[in-house]
MIKOLVO-230369 format. One record per residue (C-alpha): x, y, z; residue number from 0; residue in one letter. Coordinates in Angstrom, 2 decimals, decimal comma. Example, Ala and Ser with C-alpha at 12.3 -4.5 7.8 and 13.67 -1.06 7.14 Angstrom:
BEGIN
PT       u       v       w   i aa
PT   12,30   -4,50    7,80   0  a
PT   13,67   -1,06    7,14   1  s
REM end
This chain:
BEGIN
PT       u       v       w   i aa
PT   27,54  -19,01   -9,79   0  x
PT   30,09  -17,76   -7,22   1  x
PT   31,82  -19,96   -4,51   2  x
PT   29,88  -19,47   -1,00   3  x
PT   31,54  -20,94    1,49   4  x
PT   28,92  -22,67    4,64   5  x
PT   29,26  -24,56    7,94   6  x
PT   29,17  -27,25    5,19   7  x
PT   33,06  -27,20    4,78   8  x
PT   33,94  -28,48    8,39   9  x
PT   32,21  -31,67    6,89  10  x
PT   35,41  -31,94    5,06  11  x
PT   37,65  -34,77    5,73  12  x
PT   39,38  -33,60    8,75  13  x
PT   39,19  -30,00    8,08  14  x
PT   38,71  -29,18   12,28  15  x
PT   41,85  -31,38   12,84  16  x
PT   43,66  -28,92   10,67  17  x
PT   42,12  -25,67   11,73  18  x
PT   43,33  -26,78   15,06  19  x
PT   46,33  -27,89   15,05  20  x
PT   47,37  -24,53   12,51  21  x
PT   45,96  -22,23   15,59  22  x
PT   47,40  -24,29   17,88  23  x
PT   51,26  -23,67   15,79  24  x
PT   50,33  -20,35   14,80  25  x
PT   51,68  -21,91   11,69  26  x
PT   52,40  -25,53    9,64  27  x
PT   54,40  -26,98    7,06  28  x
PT   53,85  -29,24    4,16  29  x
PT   55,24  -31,51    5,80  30  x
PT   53,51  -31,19    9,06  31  x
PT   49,98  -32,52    7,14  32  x
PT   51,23  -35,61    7,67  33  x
PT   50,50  -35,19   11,77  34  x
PT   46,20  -34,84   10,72  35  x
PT   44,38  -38,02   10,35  36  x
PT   44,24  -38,59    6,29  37  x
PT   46,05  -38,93    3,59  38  x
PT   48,79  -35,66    2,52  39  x
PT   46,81  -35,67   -1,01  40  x
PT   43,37  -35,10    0,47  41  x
PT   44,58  -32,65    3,27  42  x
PT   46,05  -30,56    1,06  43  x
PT   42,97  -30,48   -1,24  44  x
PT   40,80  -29,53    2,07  45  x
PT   43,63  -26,80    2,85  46  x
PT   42,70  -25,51   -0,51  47  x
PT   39,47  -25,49    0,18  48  x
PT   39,80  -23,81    3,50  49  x
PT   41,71  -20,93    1,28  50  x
PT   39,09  -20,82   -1,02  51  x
PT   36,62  -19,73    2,24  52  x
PT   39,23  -17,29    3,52  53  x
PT   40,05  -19,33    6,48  54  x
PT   43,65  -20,06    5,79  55  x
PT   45,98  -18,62    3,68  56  x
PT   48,74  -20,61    2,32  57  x
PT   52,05  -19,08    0,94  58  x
PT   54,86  -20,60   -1,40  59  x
PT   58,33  -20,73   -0,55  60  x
PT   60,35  -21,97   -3,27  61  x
PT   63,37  -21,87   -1,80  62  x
PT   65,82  -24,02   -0,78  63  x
PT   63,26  -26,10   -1,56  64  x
PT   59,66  -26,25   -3,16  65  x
PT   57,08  -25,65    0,32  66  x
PT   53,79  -24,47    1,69  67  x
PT   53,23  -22,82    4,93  68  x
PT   49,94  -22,47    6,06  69  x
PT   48,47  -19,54    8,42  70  x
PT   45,14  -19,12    9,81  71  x
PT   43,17  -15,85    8,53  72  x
PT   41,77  -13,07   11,22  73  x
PT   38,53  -15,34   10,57  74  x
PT   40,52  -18,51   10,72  75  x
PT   41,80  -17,86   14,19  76  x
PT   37,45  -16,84   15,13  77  x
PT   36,70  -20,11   14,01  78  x
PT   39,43  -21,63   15,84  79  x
PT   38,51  -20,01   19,05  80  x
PT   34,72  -21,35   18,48  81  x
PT   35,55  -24,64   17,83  82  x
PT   37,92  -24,88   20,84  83  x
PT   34,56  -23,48   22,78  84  x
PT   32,62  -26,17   21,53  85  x
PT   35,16  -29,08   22,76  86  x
PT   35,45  -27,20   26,40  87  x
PT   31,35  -27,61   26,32  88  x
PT   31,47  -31,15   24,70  89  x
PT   34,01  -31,67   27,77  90  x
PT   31,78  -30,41   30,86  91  x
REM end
């Protein structure tokens, strides 16, 4: 059985936090996990996750020193846009 990703993974532990603060820095660090509400461990097993559904992609630098930056895919920044939507309508 393939992987199919659904709405279902925005259930995971603060996986909005992260979409939005990535879109909102065009980019994050390892490092800047640490700013989402959870632990580093479990936000960078829902990062994974988001990779798996082609919403962010996450590239190794090894150099200086052993890192991750994480980028939102064209469909990352879509669902981005339609979650920021939803908080303007959550807002009125």
């Amino acid at each position: 059985m393939s992987y199919q990703p659904s709405i279902e993974i925005l259930n995971s532990g603060s996986a909005v936090g992260l979409i939005l603060l990535i879109h909102k820095e065009n980019q994050i660090h390892s490092s800047d996990l640490r700013r989402v509400r959870g632990g580093y461990d479990r936000l960078k097993k829902v990062a994974d996750e988001l990779r798996m559904a082609g919403i962010v992609d996450i590239e190794t630098i090894e150099k200086p020193y052993l890192t991750f930056v994480y980028r939102l895919t064209d469909k990352g920044n879509v669902i981005a846009e339609k979650l920021l939507e939803i908080d303007t309508i959550i807002k009125e």
